[in-house]
SERO-4910 file (N, C-alpha, C, O; in steps of 0.05 Angstrom, whole numbers):
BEGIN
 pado doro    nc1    nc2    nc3   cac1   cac2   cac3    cc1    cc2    cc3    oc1    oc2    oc3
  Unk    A    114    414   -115    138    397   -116    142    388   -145    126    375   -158
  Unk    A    169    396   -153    177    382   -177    175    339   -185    178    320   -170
  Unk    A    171    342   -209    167    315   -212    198    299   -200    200    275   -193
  Unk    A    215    314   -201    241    307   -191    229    298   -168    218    276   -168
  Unk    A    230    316   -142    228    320   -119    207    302   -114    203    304    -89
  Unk    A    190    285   -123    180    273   -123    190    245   -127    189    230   -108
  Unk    A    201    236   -156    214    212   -146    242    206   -137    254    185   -141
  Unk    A    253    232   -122    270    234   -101    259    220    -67    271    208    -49
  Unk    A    236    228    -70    219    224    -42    219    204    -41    230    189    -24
  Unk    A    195    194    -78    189    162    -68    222    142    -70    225    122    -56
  Unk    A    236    149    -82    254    130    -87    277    128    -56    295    110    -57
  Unk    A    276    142    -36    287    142    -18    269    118     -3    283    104     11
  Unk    A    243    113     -5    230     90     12    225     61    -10    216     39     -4
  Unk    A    235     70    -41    223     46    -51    248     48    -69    252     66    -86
  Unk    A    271     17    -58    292     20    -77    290     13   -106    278     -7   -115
  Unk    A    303     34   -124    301     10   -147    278     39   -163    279     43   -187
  Unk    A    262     51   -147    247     68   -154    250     81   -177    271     70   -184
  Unk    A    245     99   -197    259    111   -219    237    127   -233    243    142   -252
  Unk    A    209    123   -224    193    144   -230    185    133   -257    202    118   -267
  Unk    A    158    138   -276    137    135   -287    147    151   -318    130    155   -336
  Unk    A    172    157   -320    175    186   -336    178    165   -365    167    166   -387
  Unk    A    193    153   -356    211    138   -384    188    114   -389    182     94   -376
  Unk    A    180    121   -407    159    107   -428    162     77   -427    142     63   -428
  Unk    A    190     65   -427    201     42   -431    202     23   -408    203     -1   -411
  Unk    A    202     36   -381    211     30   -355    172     20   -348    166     -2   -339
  Unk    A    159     33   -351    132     46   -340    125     15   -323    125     14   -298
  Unk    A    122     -4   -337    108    -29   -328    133    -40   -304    126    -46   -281
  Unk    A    156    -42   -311    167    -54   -295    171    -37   -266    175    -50   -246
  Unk    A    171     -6   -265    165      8   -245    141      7   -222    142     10   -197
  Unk    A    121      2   -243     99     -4   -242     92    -25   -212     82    -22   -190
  Unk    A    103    -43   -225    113    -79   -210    126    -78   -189    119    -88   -168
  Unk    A    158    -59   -192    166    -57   -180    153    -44   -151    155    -56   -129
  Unk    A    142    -21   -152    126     -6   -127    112    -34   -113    117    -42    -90
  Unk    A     98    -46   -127     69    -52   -116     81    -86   -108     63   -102   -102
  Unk    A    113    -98   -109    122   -118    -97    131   -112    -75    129   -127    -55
  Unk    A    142    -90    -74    152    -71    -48    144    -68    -32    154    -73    -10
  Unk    A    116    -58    -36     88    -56    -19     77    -86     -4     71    -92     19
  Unk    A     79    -98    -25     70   -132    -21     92   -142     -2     81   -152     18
  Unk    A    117   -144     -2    140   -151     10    134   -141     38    135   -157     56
  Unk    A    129   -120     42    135   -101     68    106   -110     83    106   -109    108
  Unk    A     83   -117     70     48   -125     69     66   -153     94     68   -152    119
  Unk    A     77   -175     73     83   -197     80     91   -198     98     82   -213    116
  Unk    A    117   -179    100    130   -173    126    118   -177    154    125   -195    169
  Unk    A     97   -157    162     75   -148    183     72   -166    195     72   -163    219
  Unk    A     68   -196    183     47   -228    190     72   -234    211     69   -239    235
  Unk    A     97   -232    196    108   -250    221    112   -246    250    114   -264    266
  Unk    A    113   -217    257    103   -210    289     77   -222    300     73   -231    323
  Unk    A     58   -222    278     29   -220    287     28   -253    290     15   -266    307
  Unk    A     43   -262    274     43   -291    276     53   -312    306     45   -333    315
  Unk    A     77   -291    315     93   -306    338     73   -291    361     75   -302    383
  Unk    A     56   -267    361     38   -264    377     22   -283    379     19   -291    402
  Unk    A      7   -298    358     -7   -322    355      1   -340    364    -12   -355    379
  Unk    A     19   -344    357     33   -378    369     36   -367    405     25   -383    420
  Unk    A     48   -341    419     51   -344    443     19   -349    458     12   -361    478
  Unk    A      0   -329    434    -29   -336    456    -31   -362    460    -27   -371    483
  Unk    A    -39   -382    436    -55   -407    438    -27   -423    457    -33   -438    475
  Unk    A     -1   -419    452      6   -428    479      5   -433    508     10   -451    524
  Unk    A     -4   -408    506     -3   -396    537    -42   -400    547    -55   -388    564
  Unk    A    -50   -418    530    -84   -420    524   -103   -398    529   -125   -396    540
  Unk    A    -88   -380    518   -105   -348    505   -122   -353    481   -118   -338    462
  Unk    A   -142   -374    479   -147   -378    452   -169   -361    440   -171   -351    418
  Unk    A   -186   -359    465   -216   -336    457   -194   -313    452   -210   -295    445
  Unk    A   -165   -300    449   -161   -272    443   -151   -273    411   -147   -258    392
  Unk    A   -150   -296    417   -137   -305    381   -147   -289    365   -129   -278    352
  Unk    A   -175   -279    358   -183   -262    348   -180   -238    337   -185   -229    315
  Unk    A   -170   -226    361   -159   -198    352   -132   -200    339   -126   -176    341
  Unk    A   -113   -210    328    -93   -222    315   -102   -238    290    -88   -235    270
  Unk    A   -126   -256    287   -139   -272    265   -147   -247    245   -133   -246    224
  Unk    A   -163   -231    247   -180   -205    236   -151   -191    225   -152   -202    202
  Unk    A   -139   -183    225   -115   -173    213    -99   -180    196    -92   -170    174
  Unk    A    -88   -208    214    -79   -226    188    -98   -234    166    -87   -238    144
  Unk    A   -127   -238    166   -138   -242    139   -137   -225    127   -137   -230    103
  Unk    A   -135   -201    135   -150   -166    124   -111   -170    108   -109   -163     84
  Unk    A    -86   -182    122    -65   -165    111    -58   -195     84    -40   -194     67
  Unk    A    -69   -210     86    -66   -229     58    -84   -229     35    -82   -238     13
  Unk    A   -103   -216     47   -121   -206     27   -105   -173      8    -93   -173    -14
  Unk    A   -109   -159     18   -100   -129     10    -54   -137      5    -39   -120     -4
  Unk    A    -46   -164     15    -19   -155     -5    -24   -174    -23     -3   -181    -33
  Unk    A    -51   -193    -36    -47   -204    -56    -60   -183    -76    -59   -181   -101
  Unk    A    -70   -171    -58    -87   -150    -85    -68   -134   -100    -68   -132   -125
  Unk    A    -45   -120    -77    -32   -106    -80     -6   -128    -97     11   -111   -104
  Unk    A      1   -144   -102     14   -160   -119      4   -175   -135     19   -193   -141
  Unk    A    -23   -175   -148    -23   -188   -167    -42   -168   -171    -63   -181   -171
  Unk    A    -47   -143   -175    -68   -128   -188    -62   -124   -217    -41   -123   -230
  Unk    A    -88   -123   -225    -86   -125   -256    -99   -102   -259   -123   -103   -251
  Unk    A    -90    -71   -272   -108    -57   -272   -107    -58   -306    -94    -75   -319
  Unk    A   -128    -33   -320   -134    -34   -336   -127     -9   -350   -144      4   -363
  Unk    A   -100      1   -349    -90     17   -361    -65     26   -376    -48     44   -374
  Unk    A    -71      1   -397    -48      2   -423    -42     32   -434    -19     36   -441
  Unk    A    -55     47   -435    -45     79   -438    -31     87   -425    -13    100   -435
  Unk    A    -32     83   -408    -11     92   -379     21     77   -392     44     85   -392
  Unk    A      9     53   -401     44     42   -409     49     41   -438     68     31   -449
  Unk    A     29     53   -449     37     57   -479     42     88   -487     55     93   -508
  Unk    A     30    112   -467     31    137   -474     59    148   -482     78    146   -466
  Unk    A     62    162   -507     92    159   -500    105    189   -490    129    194   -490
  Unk    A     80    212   -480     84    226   -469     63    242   -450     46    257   -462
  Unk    A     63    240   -422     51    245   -405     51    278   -383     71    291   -377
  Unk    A     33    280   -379     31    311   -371     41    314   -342     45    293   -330
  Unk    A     46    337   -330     64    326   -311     47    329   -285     55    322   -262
  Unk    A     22    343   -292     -2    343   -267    -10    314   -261    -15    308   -238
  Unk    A    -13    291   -283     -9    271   -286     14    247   -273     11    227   -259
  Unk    A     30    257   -280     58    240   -256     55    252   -238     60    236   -220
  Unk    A     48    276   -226     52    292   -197     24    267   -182     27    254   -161
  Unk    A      7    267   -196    -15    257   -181    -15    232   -174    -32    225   -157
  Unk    A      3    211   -186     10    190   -181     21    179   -167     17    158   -156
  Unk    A     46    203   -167     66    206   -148     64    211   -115     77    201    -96
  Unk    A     42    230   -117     27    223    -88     20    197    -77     26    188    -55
  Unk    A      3    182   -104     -7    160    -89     20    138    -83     18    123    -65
  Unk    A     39    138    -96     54    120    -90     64    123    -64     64    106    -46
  Unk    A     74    150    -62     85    162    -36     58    153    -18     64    132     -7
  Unk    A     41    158    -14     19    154      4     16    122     16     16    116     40
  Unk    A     14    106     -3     13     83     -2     38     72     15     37     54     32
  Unk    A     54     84      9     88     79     20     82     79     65     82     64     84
  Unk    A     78    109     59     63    116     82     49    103    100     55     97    123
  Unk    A     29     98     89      1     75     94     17     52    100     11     52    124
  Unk    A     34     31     97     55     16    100     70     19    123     80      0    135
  Unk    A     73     40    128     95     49    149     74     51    172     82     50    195
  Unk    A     50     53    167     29     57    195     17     33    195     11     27    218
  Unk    A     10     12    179     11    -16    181     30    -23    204     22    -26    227
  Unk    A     59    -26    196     80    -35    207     85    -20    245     93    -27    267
  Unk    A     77     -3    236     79     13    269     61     -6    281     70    -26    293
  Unk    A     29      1    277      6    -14    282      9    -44    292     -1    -53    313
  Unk    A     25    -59    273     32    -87    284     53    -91    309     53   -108    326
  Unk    A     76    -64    303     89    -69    323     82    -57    351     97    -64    369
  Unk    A     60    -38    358     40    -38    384     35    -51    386     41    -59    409
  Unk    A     17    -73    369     -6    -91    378     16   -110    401     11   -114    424
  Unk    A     40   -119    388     50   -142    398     56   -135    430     50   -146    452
  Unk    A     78   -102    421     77    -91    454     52    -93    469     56   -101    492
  Unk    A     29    -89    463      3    -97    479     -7   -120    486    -22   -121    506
  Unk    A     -3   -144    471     -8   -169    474     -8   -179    497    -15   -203    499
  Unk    A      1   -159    524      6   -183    547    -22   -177    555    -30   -193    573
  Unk    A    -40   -159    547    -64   -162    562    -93   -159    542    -92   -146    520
  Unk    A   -113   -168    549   -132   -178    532   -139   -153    522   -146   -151    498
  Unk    A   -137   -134    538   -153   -103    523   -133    -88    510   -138    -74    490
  Unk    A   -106    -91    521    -85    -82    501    -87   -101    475    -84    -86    456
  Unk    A    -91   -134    467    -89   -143    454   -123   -131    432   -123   -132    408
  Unk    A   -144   -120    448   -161   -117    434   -153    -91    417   -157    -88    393
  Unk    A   -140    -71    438   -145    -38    420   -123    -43    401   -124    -27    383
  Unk    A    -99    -63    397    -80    -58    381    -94    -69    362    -94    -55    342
  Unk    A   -107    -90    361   -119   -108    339   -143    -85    329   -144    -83    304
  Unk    A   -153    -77    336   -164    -53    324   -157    -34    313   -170    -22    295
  Unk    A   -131    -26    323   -106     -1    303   -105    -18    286   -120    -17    267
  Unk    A    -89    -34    287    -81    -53    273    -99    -47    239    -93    -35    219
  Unk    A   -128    -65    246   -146    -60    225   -162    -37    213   -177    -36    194
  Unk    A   -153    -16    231   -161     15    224   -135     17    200   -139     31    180
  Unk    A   -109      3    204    -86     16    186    -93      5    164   -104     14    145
  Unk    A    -85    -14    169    -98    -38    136   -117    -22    120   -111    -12     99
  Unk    A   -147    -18    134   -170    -11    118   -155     13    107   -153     10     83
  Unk    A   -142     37    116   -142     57    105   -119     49     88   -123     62     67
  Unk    A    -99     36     86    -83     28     60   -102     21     41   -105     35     21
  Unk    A   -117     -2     46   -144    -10     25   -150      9      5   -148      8    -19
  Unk    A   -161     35     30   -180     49     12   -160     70      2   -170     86    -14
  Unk    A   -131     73      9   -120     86     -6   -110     76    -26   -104     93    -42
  Unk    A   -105     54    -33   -104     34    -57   -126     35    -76   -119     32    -99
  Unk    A   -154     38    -71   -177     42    -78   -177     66    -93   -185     68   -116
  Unk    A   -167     85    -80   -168    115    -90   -145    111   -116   -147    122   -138
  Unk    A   -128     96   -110   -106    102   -135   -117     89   -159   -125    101   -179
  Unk    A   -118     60   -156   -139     48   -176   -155     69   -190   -149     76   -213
  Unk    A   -180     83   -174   -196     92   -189   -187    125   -205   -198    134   -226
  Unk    A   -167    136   -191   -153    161   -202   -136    147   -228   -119    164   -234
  Unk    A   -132    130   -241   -112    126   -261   -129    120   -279   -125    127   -303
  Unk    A   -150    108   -272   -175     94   -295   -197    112   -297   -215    105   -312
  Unk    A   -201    135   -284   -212    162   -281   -202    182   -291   -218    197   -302
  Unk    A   -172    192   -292   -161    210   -292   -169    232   -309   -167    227   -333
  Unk    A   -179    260   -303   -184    289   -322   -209    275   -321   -223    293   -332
  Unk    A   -224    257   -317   -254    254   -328   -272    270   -312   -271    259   -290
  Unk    A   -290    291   -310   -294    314   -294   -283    322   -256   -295    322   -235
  Unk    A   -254    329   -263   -243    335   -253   -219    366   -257   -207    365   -279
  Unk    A   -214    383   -246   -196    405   -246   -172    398   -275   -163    410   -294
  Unk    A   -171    378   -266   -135    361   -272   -134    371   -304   -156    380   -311
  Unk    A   -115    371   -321   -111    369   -355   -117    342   -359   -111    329   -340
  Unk    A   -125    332   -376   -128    307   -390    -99    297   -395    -86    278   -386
  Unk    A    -94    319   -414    -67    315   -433    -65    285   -438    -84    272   -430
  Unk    A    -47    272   -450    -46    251   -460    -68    231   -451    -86    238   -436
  Unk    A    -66    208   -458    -82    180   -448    -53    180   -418    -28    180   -419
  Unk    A    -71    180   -399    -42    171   -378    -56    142   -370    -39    125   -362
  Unk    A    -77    135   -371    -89    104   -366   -105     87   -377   -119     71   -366
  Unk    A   -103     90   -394   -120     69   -411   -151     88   -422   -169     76   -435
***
């Protein structure tokens, strides 16, 4: 896939998108993805939340649980994901980057995007399941199967940018992260 066709993809799910290319843009791009992410993170709570308020109403309180475990897991991973500080001024100072380099990035953003969209499914089963304690358990368990794997695909991108070409297939070519 061309670097085009790439932030054709991502920019169809992340408005505003414009791709990593232009030297000048890089940080505010940057921000931009990963508020997007955080925004849509944020989003998720408020189903999970009026699921909450209907249990302890309805004095469902021992199921609270499976609803509690999620919401911590999703305020934790969208503050990470909005206030991450990584450590790669090359990436926004390079002033020309290889394009195995943007392709590989470009995955992770798209991925991440993804991972988001199975979050959001995930929350909206759980709620359809909520009327019963084992529906409320297996959704609350998707639920935190989606999260974790956003996590660790967040994890993976982190460490591919602050890694990148370091014994791996890939070209080095420029500094793409610090």
């Amino acid at each position: 896939m061309s670097i085009r066709d790439w932030i054709d993809k991502i920019s169809s799910k992340i408005p505003g998108y414009s791709g990593y290319h232009d030297k000048e843009r890089r940080r505010d791009v940057d921000k931009l993805h990963r508020e997007g992410l955080a925004n849509r993170l944020h989003a998720v709570k408020s189903p999970l939340l009026d699921v909450m308020n209907d249990l302890t109403s309805s004095g469902r309180l021992f199921e609270t649980g499976a609803i509690d475990t999620p919401l911590k897991r999703l305020d934790k991973i969208e503050n990470r994901v909005r206030f991450a500080s990584y450590g790669y001024a090359g990436f926004f100072d390079a002033v020309r980057i290889e394009e195995a380099q943007l392709d590989m990035i470009y995955r992770f953003d798209l991925a991440l995007v993804e991972k988001v969209e199975a979050i959001e499914a995930a929350a909206n089963q759980l709620k359809a399941q909520a009327g019963t304690a084992d529906g409320l358990k297996i959704g609350g368990a998707n639920l935190t199967s989606a999260i974790d794997a956003f996590d660790r695909a967040f994890d993976d991108r982190y460490k591919t940018i602050n890694e990148f070409g370091q014994g791996n297939d890939l070209p080095q070519g420029k500094p793409l992260f610090g």
